[in-house]
N, C-alpha and C positions, 0 to 999 in steps of 0.2 A: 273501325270494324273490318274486320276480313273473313272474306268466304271461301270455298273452294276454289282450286287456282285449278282445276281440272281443264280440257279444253271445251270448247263450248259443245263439239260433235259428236262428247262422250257419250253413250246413252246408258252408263252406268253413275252418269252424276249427280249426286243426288244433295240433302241438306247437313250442311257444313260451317259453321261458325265458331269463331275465336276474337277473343277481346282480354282486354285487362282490366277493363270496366265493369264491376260488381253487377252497377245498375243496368247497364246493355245487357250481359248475359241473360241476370232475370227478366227484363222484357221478353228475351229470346223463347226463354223457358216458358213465360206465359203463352207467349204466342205458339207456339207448339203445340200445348196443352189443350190450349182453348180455342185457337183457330182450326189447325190439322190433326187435331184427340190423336197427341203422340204418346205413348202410355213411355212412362219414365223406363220401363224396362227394355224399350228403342232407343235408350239415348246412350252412345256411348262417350266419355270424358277423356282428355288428354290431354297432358301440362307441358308446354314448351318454358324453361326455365334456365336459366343461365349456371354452367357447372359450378360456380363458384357458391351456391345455394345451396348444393346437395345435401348440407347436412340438414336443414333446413325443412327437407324434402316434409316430415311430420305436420311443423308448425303453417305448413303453405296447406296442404291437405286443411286442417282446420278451420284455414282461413276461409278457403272455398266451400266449403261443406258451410258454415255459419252463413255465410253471406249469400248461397244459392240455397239454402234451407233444406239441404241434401243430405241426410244423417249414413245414407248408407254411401258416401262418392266412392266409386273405386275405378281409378285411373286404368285405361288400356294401356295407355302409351304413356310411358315420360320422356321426352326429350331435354338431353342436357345440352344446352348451347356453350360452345367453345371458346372462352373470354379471349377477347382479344383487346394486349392492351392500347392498340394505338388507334383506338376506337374510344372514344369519352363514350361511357354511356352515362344518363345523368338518372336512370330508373334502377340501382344496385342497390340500395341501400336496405335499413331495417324493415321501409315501406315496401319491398319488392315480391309481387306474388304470384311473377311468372306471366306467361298468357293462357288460359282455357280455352278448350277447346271443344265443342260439343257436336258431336257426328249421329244422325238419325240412321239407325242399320235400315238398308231395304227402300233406300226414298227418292228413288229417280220420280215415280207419280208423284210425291210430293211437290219434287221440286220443280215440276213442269205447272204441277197446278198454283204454287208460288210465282212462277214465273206470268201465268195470266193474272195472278190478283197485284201483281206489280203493274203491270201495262194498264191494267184498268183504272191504276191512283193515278199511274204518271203519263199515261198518253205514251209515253214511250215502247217502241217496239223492240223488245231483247227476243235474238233466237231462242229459240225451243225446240228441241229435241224432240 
């Protein structure tokens, strides 16, 4: 799982999550929904995807739209990542559907008030902005 790499003293940083994992996303999206009533028209989507895919770019949309139950996805961003080949990567193949990215416009509150419903599971203290 990865979230925003912003700095912690940002006080514009807000909820930000990417994975390549169908089922994490969807939790993600649950939990938005249903914990923070993020209306899907807060969410924006972005595909980090390796440039050797671009043609591709159709059948990847379809994938994520089926699999996050999203008929209308339309991507802000697409990043194409620059194959390098003295780099193995072993996630290239027919299986590959990039990573998603899913950014809530407007959610510094959110993501403070995430950040006490974290400390309250884990006993753990994360700054807060």
């Amino acid at each position: 799982a990865e979230g925003s790499k912003e700095h912690i003293t940002t006080r514009s940083q807000g909820i930000d999550f990417g994975n390549t994992d169908p089922s994490m996303l969807r939790f993600f999206l649950d939990w938005l929904r249903t914990c923070l009533h993020v209306k899907d028209g807060d969410m924006r989507f972005s595909l980090y995807i390796h440039e050797n895919h671009k043609e591709r770019l159709d059948e990847v949309t379809k994938y994520w739209q089926k699999q996050l139950n999203l008929p209308n996805l339309d991507f802000v961003y697409v990043y194409y990542k620059k194959h390098n080949v003295r780099i193995k990567c072993i996630n290239l193949g027919i299986d590959y559907f990039g990573t998603l990215r899913i950014r809530v416009a407007k959610s510094s509150h959110l993501q403070r008030k995430t950040m006490v419903i974290v400390y309250g599971i884990t006993g753990e203290h994360w700054r807060i902005v």
